[in-house]
FIDREN-942935 format. One record per residue (C-alpha): residue number from 1; z negated, x negated, y negated. Coordinates in Angstrom, 3 decimals, always signed. Layout:
FIDREN-942935
pos/z/x/y
NUM/Z/X/Y
...
This chain:
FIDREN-942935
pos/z/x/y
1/-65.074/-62.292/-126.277
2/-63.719/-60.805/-129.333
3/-60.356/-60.020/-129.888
4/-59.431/-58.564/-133.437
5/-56.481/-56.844/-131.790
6/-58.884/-54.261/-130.705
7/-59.089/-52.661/-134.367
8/-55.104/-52.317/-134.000
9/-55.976/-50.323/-130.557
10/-58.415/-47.932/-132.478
11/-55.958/-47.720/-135.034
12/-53.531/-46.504/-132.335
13/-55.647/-43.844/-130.514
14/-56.667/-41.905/-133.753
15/-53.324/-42.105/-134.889
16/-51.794/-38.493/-135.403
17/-48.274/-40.585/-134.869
18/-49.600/-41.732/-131.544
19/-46.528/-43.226/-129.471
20/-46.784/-45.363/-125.752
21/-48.201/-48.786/-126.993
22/-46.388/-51.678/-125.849
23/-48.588/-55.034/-125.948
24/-45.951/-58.254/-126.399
25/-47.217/-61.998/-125.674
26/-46.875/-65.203/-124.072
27/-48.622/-65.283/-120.218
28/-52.838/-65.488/-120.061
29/-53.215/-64.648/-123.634
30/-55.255/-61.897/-122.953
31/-53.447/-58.989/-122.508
32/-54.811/-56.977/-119.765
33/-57.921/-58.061/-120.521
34/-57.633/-56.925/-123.832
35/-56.412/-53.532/-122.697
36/-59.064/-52.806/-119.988
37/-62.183/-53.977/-122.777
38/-60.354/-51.344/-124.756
39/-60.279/-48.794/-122.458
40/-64.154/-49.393/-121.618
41/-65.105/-49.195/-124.815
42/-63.144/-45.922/-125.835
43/-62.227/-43.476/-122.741
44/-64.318/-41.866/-120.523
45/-62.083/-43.197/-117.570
46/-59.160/-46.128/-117.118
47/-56.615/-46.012/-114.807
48/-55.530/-49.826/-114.360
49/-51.854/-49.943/-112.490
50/-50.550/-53.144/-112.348
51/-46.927/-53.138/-111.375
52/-45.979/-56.025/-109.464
53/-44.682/-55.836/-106.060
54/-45.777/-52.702/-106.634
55/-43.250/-50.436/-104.004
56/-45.349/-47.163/-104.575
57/-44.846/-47.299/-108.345
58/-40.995/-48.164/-107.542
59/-40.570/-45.201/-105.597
60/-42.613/-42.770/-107.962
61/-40.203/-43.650/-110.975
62/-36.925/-43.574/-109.274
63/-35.923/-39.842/-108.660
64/-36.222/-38.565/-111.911
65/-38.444/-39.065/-115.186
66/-39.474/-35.730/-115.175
67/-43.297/-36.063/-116.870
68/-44.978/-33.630/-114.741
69/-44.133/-34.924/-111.663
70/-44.853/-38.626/-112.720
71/-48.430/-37.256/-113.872
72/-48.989/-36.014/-110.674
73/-48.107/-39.153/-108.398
74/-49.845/-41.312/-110.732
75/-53.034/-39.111/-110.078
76/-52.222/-38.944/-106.210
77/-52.219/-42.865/-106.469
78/-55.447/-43.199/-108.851
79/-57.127/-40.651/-106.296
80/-58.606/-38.897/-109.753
81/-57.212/-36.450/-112.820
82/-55.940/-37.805/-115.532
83/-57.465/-35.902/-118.740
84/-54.870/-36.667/-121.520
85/-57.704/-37.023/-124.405
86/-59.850/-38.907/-122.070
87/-57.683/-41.274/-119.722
88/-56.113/-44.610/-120.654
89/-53.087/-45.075/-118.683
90/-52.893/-48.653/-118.672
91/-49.507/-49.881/-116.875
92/-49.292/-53.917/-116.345
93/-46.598/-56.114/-115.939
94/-44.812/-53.241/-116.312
95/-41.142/-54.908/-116.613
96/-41.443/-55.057/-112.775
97/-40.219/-51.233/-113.014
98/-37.813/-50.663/-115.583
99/-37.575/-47.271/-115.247
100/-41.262/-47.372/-115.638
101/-40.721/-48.643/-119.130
102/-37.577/-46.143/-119.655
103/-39.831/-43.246/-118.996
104/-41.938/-44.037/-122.169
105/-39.375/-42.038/-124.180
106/-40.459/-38.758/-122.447
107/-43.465/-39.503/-122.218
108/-43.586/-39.436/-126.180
109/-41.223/-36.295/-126.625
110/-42.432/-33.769/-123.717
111/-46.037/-35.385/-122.771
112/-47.444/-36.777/-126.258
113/-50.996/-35.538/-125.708
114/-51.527/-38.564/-123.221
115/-52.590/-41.930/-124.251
116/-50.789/-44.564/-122.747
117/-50.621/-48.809/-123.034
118/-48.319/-50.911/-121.486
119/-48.026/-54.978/-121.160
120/-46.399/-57.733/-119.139
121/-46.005/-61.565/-119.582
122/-41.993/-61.379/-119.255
123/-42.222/-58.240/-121.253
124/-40.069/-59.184/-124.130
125/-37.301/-60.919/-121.780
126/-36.747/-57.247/-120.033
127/-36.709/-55.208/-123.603
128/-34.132/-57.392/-124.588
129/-32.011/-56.822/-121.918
130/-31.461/-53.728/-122.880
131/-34.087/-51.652/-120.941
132/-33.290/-48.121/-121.288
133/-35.284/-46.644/-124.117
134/-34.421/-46.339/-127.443
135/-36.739/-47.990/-130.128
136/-38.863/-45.640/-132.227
137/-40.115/-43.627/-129.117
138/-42.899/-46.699/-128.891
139/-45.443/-48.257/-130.684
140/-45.602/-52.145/-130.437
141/-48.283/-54.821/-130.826
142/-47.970/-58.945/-130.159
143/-51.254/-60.343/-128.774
144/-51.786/-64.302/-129.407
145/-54.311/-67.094/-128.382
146/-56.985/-66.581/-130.260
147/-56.982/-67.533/-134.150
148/-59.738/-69.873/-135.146
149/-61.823/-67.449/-136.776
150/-61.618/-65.725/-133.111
151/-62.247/-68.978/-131.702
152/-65.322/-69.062/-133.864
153/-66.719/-66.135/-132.997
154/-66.200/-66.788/-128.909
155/-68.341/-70.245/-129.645
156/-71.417/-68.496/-131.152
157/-70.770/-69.226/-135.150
158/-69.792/-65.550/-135.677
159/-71.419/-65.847/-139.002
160/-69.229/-68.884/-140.109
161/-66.425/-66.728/-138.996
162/-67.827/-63.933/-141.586
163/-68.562/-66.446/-144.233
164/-65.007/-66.991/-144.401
165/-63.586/-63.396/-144.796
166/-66.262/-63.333/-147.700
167/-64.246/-66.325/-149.610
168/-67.804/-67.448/-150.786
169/-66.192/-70.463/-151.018
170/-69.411/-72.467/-152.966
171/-71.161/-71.219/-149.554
172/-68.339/-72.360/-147.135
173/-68.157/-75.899/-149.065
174/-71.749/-76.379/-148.150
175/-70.710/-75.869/-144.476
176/-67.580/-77.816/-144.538
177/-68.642/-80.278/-141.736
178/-69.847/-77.634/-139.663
179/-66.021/-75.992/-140.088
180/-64.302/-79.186/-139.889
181/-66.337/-79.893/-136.394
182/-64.837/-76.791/-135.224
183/-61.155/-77.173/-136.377
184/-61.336/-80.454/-134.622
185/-62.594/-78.837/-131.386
186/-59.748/-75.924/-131.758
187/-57.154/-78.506/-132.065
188/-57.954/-79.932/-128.425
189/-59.168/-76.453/-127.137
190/-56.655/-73.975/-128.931
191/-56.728/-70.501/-128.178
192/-55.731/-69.717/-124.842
193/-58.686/-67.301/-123.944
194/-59.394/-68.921/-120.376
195/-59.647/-72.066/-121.821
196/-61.918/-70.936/-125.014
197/-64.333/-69.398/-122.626
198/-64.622/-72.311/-120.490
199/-65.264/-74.218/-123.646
200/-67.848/-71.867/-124.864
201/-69.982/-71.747/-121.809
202/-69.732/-75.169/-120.512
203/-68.442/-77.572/-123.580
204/-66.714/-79.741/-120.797
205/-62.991/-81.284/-122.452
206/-62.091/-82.048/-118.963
207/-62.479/-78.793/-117.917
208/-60.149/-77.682/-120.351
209/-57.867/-79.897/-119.669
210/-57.630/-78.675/-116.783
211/-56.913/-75.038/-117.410
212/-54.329/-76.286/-119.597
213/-52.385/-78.202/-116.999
214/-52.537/-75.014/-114.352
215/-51.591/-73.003/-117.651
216/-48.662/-75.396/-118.730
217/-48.052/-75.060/-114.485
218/-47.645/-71.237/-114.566
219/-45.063/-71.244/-117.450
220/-42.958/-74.163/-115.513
221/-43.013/-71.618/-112.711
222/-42.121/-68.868/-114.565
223/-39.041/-70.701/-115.435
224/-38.151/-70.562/-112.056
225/-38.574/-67.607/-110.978
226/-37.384/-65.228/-113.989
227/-34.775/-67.525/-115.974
228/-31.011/-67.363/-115.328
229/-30.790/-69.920/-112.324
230/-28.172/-71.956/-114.892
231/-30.270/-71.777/-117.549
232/-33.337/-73.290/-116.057
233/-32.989/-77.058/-116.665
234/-31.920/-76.586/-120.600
235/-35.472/-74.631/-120.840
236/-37.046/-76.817/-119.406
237/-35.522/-79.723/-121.336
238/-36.143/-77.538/-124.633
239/-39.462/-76.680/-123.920
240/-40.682/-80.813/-122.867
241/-38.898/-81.823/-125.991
242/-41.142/-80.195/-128.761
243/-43.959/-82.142/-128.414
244/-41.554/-85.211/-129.727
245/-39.460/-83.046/-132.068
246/-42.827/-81.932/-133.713
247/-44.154/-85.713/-134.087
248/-40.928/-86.079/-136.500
249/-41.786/-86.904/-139.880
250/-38.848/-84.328/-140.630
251/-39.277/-81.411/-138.045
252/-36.266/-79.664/-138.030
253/-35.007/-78.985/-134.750
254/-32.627/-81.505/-133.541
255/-30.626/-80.742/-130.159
256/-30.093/-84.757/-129.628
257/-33.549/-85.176/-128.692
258/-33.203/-82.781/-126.096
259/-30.618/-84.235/-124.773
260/-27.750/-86.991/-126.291
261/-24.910/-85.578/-127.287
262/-26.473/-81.948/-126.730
263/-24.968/-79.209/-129.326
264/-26.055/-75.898/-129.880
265/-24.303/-73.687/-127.407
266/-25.432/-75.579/-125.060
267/-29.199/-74.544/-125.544
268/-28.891/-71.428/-127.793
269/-29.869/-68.961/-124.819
270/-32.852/-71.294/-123.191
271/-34.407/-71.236/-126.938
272/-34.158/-67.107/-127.231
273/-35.015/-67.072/-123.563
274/-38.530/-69.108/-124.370
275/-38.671/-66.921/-128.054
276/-38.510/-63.507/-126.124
277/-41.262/-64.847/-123.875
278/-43.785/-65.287/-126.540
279/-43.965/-68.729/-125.754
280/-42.351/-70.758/-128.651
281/-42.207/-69.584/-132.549
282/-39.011/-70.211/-134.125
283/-39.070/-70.384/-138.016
284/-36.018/-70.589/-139.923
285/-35.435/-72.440/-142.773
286/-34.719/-70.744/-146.279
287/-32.663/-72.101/-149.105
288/-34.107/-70.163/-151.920
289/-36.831/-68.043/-152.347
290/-36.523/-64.428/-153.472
291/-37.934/-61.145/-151.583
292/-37.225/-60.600/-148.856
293/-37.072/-64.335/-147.633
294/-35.117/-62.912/-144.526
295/-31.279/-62.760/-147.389
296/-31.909/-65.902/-147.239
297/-32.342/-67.590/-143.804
298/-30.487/-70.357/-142.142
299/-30.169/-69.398/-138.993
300/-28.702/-72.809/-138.028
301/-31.872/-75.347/-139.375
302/-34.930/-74.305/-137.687
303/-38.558/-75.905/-136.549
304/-40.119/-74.484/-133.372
305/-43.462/-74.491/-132.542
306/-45.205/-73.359/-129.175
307/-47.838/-70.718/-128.561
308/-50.788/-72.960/-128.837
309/-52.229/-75.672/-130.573
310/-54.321/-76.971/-127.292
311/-51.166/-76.730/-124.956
312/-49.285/-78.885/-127.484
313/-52.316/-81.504/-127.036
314/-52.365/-81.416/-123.306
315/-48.457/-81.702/-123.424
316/-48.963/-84.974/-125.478
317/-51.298/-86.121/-123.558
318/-54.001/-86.165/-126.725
319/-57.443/-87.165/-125.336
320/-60.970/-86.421/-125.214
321/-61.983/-89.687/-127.059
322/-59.090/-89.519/-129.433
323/-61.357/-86.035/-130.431
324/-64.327/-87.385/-130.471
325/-63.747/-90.296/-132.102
326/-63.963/-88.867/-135.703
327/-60.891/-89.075/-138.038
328/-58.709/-90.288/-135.080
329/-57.243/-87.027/-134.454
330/-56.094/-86.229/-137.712
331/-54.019/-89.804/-137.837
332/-52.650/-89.935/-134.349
333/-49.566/-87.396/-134.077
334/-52.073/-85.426/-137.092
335/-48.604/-83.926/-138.511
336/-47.797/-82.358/-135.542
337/-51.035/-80.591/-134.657
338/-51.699/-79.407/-138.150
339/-48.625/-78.124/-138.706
340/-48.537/-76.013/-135.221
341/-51.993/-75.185/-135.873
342/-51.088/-73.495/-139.473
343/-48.206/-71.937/-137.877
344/-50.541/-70.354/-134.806
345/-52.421/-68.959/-137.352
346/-50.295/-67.619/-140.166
347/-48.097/-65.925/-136.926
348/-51.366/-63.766/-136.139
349/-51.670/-62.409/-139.726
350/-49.931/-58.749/-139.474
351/-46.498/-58.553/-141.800
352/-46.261/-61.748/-143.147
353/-42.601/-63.172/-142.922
354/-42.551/-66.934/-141.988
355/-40.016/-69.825/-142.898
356/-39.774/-73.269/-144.460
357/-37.754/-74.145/-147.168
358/-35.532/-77.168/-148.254
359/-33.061/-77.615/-151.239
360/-29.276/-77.685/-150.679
361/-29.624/-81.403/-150.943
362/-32.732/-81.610/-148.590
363/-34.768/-83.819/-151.102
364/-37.303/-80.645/-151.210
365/-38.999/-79.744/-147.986
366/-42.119/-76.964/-148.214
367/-43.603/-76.897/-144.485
368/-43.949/-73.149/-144.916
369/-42.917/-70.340/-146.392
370/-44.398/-66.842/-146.328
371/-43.282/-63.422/-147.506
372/-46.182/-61.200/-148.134
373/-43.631/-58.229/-149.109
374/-45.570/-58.761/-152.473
375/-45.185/-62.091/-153.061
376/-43.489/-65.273/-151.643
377/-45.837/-67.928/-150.839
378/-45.024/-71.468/-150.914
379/-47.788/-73.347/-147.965
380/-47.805/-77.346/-148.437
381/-49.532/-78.874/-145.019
382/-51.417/-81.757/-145.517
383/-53.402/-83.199/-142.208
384/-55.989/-85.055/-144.117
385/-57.080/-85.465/-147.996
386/-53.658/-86.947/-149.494
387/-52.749/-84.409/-152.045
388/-49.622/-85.933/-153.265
389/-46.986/-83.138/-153.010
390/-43.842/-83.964/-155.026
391/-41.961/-81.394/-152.778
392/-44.724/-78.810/-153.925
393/-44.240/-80.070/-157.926
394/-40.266/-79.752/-157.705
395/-40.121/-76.401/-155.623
396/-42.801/-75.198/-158.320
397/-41.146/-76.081/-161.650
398/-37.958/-74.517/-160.131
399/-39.250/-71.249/-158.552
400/-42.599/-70.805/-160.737
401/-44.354/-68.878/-157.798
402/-47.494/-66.457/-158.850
403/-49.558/-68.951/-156.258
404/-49.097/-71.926/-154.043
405/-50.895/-72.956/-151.642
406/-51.889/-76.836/-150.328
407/-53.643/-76.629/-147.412
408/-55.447/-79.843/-146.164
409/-59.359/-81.497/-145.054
410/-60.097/-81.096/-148.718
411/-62.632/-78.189/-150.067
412/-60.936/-74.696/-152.088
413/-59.991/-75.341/-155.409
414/-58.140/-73.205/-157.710
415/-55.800/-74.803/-160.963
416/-53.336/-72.946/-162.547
417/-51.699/-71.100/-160.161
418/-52.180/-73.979/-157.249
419/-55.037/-73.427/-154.808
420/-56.303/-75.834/-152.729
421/-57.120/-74.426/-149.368
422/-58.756/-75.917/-146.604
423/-57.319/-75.542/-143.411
424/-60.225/-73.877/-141.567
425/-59.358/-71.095/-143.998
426/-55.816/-70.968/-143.821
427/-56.216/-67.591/-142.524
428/-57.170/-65.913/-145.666
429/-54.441/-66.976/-147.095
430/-53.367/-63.148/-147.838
431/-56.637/-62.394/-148.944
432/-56.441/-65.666/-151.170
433/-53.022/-65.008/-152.573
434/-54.596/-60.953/-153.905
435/-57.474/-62.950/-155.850
């Protein structure tokens, strides 16, 4: 399976500015597998420690952080040398061990020489509660489900997947079927790498399914076991809730459906709580739209979105025949999917700030918003071939952006300034917007 991320990683380890790399993301998104392919591919030797319940590691890390003396245990405990050109250190679930994570800092000011990567699914919960190391001694990188063009690859139509980054678009539009076939077996699949793979080998939906309930399973678990004890039913309620706050015509994030009466204090925490896990996106609304789009964020209107498109549909309850049946899918809860799925992908696209944007009055709603740090980039969703976009028309005579871009079933067109993208493509949108 390919995983793009693993350009990043080169990027990384010829990097003269070479810091610890910490890998951030949602549970079974890939991330030690990810970091092992990596290490197999470019080290003469890995060694894999995995954290958890780990009492050795525990005890190695607690004394002192001195870097010699860590270098030495963790070779005791690999039962080999660890040559700092020629070793990945790869530490998992490393939150476990916190000083584990604190010693990063000298292992980037008194031992730089050695290549380390670090990762754990309830990574992003520990760094934000205020883990001892100071930010700038580490590199980061967020791992998600795979992107569709990924998804592409994994089933076999690694050419399609090249087509696309080629923006041959009289080419593409002669495959649009084949695309369109494949969006609509993302949509029930997603990205979630054990689920892709199962799909790839066996093309079983029930199968899937399947993976997706033990996945959904996991994260209900994790719940459990990591949140704040007090916090645990209003994540729970959160999290159950977006599948019906999504099928909205207005999506906005409304604490009532979570629970009547509920305000936001009440649920403020359980949303960061699910953000800093990787497994919701939260994206703000913006009332204007100059660089940087962050001056101008609401941080009180919001949409939020989870990690994948596929555990959204097995959270619905969205079925095989409702896929198979043709157009179905894209009229039955279509907003909903569609708009997570452009989300999923324009969230794996490197620096690109993401928001939606309403007037003061709220009679002008663009689904998305992105900041390029070039140019702002106003993203219309549409799940089928209706092009009517007054909201698109108003926000345009007002703001007069460079591009925008409507993003629907229909094939690329470009008029004045307004581009017509399909939404297999939607991830070339930056490439798209440079053209």
């Amino acid at each position: 399976m390919y995983r793009t991320a693993i350009e990043n990683l080169y990027k990384w380890k010829k990097s003269k500015r070479r810091k610890p790399l910490i890998i951030e993301g949602a549970r079974q998104v890939g991330k030690t597998w990810l970091m092992k392919e990596f290490g197999a591919q470019a080290y003469t030797d890995v060694i894999y420690i995995n954290f958890d319940s780990n009492s050795v590691m525990s005890e190695l890390f607690a004394p002192d952080l001195d870097t010699s003396r860590l270098i030495t245990g963790l070779e005791l405990y690999a039962g080999r040398k660890i040559l700092p050109e020629t070793t990945l250190l790869i530490f998992d679930e490393v939150q476990e061990v916190p000083r584990a994570l604190t010693s990063l800092k000298y292992f980037y000011e008194n031992a730089p020489q050695y290549h380390i990567i670090c990762a754990g699914s309830l990574l992003g919960i520990a760094l934000h509660e205020g883990t001892s190391f100071p930010v700038g001694k580490v590199d980061f990188l967020k791992l998600y489900p795979l992107s569709f063009r990924e998804f592409l690859m994994a089933i076999g139509s690694k050419r399609f997947a090249e087509l696309l980054d080629s923006q041959n678009y009289p080419v593409i539009t002669s495959f649009r079927q084949t695309y369109i076939d494949a969006l609509k077996h993302y949509y029930f699949v997603g990205g979630m790498p054990e689920a892709v793979q199962s799909f790839a080998e066996e093309k079983d939906f029930n199968e899937v399914r399947l993976i997706q309930s033990r996945i959904l399973q996991a994260y209900e678990q994790d719940f459990s076991k990591h949140a704040p004890h007090e916090i645990v039913p209003k994540i729970r309620m959160v999290w159950n809730s977006i599948p019906s706050q999504l099928a909205k015509e207005n999506k906005k994030f409304v604490y009532g459906l979570v629970r009547e009466g509920g305000r936001a204090k009440e649920y403020e925490t359980a949303i960061m709580w699910l953000c800093d896990c990787g497994l919701i996106h939260k994206v703000s609304r913006v009332n204007a739209a100059g660089i940087p789009l962050k001056a101008y964020e609401d941080l009180k209107a919001f949409k939020l979105f989870i990690v994948d498109v596929g555990l959204l549909g097995c959270m619905a309850g969205l079925s095989q025949r409702t896929l198979l049946s043709g157009k179905e899918l894209f009229t039955e809860f279509k907003g909903a999917l569609t708009e997570q799925y452009v989300c999923q992908q324009l969230k794996t696209i490197p620096d690109l700030g993401l928001y939606y944007y309403t007037n003061s009055r709220g009679a002008c709603e663009i689904d998305f918003i992105v900041d390029t740090g070039e140019q702002i980039i106003p993203v219309e969703v549409k799940a089928e071939v209706n092009l009517k976009a007054k909201s698109l028309k108003t926000y345009r005579d007002k703001y007069s952006p460079e591009i925008s871009i409507r993003t629907s079933m229909t094939d690329f067109k470009r008029e004045d300034g307004l581009i017509n993208l399909p939404l297999y493509a939607i991830e070339t949108i930056k490439m798209t917007g440079n053209n």
